[in-house]
DRENVO-43703 format. One record per residue: residue in three letters; y negated, z, x negated of N, C-alpha, C in turn. Coordinates in steps of 0.001 Angstrom, whole numbers, plus 500000, padded with zeros to 6 digits. Layout:
// DRENVO-43703
ALAYZXYZXYZX
...
END
This chain:
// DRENVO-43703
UNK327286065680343916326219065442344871325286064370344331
UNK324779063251345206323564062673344927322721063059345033
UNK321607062731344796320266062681345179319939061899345910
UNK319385062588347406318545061410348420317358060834348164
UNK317103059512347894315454058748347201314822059353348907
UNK313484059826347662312308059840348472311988060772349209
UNK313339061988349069312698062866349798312847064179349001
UNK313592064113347600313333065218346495314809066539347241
UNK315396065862348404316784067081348551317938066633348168
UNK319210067147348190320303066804347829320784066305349067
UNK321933065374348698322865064856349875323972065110350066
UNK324221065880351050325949066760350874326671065349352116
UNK327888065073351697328537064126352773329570065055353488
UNK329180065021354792329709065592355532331245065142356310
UNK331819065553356499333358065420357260333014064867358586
UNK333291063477358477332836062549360167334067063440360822
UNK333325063361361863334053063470363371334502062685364439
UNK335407062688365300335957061436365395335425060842366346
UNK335073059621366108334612058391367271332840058363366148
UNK333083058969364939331582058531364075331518057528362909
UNK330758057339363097330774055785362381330058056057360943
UNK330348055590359839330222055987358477329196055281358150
UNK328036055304357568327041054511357373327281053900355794
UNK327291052801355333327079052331354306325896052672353342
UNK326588053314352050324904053871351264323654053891351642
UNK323452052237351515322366050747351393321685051588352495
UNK322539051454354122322092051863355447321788053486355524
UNK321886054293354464321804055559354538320522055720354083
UNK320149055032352841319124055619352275317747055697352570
UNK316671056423352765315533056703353561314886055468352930
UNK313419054534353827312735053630353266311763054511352636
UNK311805054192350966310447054749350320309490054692351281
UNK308485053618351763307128053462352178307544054440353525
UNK308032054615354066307715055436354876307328056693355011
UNK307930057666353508307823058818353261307026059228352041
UNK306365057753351490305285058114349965304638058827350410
UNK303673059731349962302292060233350402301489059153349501
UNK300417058716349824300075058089348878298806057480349659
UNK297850056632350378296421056367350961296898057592352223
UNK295880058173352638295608058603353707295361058039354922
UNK295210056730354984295082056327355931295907055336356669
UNK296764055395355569298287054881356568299281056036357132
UNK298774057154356614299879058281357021300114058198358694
UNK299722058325359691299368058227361030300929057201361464
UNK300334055709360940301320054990360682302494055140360536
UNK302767055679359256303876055762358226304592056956358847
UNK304096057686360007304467059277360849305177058308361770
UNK304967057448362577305426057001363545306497055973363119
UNK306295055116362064307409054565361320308641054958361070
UNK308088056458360415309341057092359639310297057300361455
UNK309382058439362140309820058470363286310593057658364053
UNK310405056328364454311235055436364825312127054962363627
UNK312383055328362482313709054591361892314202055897361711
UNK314095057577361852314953058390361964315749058075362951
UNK314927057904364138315761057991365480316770057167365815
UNK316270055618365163316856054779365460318288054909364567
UNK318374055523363279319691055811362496320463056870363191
UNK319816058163363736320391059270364123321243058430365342
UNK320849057659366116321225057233367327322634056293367192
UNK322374055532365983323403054751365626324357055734364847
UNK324308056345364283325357057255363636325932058471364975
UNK325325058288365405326076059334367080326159060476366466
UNK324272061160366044324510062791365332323552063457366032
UNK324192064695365955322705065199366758322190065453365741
UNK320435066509366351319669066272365006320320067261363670
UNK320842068290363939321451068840363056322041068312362379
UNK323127067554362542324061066577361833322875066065360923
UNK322211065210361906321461064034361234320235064605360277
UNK319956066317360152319539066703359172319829066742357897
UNK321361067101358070322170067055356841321998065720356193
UNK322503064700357016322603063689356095321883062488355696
UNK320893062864356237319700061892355518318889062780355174
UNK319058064194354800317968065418353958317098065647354286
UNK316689065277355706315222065436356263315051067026357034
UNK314253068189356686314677069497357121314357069279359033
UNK315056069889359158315337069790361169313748070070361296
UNK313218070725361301311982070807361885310997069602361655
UNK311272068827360834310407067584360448311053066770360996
UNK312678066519361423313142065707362055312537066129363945
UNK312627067347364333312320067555365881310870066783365641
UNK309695066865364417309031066228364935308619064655365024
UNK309886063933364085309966062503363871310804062173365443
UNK311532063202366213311850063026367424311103062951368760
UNK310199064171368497309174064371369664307903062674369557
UNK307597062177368439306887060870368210307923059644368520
UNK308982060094368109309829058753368993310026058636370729
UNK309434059478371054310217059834372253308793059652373347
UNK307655059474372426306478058823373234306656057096373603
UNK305519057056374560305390055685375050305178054985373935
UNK305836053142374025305198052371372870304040051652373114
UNK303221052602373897301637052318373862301039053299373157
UNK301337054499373364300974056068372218300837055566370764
UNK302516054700370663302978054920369228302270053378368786
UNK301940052646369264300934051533368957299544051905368665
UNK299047052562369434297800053340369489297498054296368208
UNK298766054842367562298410055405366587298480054457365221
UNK299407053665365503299643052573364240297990051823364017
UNK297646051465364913296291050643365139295167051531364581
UNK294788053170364791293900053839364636294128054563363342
UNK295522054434362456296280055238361185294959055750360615
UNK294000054828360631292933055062359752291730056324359765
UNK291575056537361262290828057442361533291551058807362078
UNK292677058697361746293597060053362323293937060663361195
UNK294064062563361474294202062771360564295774063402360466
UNK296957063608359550298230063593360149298148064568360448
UNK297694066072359902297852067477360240297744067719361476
UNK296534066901362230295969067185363433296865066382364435
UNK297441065433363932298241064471364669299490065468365052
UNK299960065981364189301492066944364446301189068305364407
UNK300531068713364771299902070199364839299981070135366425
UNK298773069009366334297981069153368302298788068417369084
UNK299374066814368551300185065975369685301864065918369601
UNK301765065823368031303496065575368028304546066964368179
UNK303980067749368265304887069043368362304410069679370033
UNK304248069008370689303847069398372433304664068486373331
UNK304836068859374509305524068099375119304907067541376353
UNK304881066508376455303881065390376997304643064611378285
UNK304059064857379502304489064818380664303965063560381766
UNK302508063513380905301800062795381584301414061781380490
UNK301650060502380609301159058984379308299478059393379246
UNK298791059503380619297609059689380609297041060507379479
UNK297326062235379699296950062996378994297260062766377119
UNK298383062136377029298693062062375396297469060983374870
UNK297521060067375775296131058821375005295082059554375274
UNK294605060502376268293611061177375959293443062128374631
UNK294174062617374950294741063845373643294430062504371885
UNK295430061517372113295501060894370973293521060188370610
UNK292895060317371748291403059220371520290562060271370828
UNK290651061326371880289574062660371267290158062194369499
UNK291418062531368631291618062026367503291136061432367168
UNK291095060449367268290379058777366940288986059418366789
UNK288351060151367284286915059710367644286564061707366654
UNK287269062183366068287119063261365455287041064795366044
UNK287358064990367299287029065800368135288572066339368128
UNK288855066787367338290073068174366967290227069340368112
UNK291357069167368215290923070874369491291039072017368362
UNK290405072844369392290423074643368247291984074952368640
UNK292284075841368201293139076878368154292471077846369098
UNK292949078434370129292542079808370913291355080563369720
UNK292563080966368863292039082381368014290690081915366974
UNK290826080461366742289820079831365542288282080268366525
UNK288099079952367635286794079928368491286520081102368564
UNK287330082575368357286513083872368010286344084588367023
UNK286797083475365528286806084181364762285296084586364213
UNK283720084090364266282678084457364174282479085511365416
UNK283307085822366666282790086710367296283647087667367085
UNK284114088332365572284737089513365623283840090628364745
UNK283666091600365117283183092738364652282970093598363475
UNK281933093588362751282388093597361121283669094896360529
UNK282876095792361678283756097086361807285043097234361871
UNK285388096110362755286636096264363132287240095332362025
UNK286628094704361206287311093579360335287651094532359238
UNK286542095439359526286821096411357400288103097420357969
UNK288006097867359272289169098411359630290857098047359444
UNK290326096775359550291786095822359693292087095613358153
UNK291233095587357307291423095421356086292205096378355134
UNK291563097702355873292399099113354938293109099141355875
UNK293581098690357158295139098948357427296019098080356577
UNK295852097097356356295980096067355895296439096543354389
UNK295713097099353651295977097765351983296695098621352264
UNK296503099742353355297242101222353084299143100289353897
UNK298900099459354441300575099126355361300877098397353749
UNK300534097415353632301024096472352496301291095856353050
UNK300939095413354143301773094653354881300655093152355950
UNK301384092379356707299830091391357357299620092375358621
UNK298242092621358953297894093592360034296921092721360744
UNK296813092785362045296013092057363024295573092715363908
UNK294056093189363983293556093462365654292858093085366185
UNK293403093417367467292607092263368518292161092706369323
UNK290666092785369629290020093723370571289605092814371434
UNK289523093484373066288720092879374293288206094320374989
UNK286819094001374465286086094962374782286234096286373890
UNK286525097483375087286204098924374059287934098350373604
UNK288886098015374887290171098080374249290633097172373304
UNK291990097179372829292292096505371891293722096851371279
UNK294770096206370369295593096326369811296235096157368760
UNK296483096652367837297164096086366124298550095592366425
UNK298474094428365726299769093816365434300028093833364104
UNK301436094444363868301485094729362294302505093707362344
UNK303157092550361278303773092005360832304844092455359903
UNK305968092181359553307255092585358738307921091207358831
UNK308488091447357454309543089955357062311577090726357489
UNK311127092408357504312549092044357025312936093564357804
UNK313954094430358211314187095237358840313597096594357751
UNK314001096419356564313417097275355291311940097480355423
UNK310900096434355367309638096497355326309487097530356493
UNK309882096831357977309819097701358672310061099318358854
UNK310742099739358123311391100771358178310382101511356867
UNK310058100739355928308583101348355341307517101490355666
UNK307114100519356298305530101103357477305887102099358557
UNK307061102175359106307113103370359908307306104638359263
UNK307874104937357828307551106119356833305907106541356547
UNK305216104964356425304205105189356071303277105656357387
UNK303457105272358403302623106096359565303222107628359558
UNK304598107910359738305151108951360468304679109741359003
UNK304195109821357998303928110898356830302388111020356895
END
């Protein structure tokens, strides 16, 4: 196995399929500058960069993104979102190259690049509020000062006695716990631990 530059995974070569076209090393290998971390204020940029030369390789190699996960090492979920930024207008993706500076990337692929965008209008709106620092909340972030101390120390010793992540969510007198589990086992231990 090689090592793929620049992105710290291995490169497994996969068994083409027929009518696929073999990429030459040179043409395989990811562009450093696109994937350094390195000023913050080209990242914005360097998101939409990388984005258009994934797409543009995935497209020429005739892979879907799975394929095209494998073999340029980029994990699928970072590729759906180097897809969902290719797949905007090249007024969006200008708009962000131009503003790299005042955007921040988290907020960039949190709020715009992982949504699906119907209207050009609404995304340059969506993308300016950015520009200009005005982040949207999260639903749950805007009540987290209006939750109840009571109910927080409550959630806390469910929270110690489960071992587990516990969440409640009250509206009004009513309300509901959401208990969390990773694995069918865990589960099957918090339900010992209630039913005793």
């Amino acid at each position: 196995m090689t090592q793929a530059t620049n992105l710290g995974a291995t490169h497994k070569p996969t068994a083409l399929k027929p009518g696929r076209k073999l990429l030459r090393p040179d043409e395989k290998q990811v562009p450093a500058a696109l994937f350094v971390s390195g000023t913050k204020e080209l990242a914005a940029a360097r998101l939409v960069a990388a984005a258009e030369w994934v797409r543009q390789r995935r497209l020429q190699m005739g892979l879907t993104q799975s394929e095209a996960s494998e073999d340029l090492g980029i994990p699928l979920r970072q590729l759906a979102t180097y897809e969902a930024v290719a797949n905007w207008p090249i007024e969006a993706r200008d708009f962000v190259k131009k503003n790299s500076a005042r955007i921040r990337v988290s907020a960039l692929t949190r709020q715009v690049a992982n949504r699906k965008w119907t209207n050009k209008a609404n995304l340059m709106a969506m993308l300016q509020k950015l520009v200009d620092g005005a982040t949207i909340r999260r639903r749950g972030a805007s009540r987290v000062g209006e939750r109840d101390a009571d109910i927080l120390a409550l959630e806390e010793r469910l929270r110690e006695t489960l071992r587990t992540r516990v969440r409640v969510e009250t509206n009004g007198v009513k309300g509901r716990v959401v208990i969390s589990f990773q694995s069918v086992d865990e589960l099957e231990r918090v339900m010992r631990l209630l039913e005793g």
